[in-house]
N, C-alpha and C positions, 0 to 999 in steps of 0.2 A: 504494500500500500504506500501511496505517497505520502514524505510527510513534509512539510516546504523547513521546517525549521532542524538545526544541525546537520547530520549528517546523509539525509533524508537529500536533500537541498544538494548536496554536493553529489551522491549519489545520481539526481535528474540530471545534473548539469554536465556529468560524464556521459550518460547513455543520449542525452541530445548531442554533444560534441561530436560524438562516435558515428550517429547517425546523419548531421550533417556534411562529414567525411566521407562515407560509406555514399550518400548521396553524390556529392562531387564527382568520386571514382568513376561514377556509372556513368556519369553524363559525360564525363573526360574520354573514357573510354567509346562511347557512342560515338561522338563526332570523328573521335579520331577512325572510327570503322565508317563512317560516313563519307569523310573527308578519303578515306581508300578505296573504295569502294566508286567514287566518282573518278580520280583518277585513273582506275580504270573503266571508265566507261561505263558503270552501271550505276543506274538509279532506280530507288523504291518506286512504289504504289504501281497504280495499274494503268494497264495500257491503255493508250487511247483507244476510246471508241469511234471516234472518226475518222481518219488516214487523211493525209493531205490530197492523196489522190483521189478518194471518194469525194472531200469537200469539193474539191475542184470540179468533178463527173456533173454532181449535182447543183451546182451554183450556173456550168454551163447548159446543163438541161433547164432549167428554172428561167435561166437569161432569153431560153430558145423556144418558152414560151409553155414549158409541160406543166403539168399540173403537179402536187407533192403526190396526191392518189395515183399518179400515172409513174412516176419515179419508184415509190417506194418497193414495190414490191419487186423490183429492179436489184436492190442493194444485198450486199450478201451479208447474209447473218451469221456469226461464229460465235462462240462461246459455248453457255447455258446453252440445251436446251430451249424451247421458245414459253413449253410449261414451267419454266421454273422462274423464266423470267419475274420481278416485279408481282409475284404471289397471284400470276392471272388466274390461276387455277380456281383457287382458292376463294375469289372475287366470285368465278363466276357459280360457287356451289352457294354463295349465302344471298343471292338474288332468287326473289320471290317472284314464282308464274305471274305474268298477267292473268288479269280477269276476263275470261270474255261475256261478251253481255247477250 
């Protein structure tokens, strides 16, 4: 248990020191794998999802008058799945039938 007065007090003020150190390390050591890690050429997170050459496909078909409906189904899908995409699945099992009259 904490207790702020004697040796209580000196006690917290070690295991904060510690942990602020221990802290440092980590972040020292991240950048520096960061910082290596771009030297050679690689970078985190995820890839584009648009390619310069796709933006370019579609910017000129748009310029030359297509519609996006008429484009889209054009473009190539990689990755996911198209069910796993964006939880579509899932959207469409908690819609409710129309009524018909």
């Amino acid at each position: 248990m904490y207790d702020p007065s004697g040796p209580g007090c000196l006690l917290f003020a070690f295991f904060t020191t510690m942990a602020e150190t221990e802290r440092e390390d980590i972040r020292e050591s991240t950048l520096e794998g960061l910082d290596a890690a771009a030297r050679e050429g690689k970078y985190g997170g995820r890839p584009p999802v648009i390619t310069d050459d796709v933006l370019h496909t579609v910017l000129r078909r748009r310029a030359n008058g297509e519609s996006v409906e008429e484009i889209q189904p054009d473009l190539v899908r990689s990755g996911r799945p198209r069910r796993a995409r964006m939880g579509q699945r899932s959207r469409r099992r908690c819609r409710r039938p129309r009524r018909r009259a």
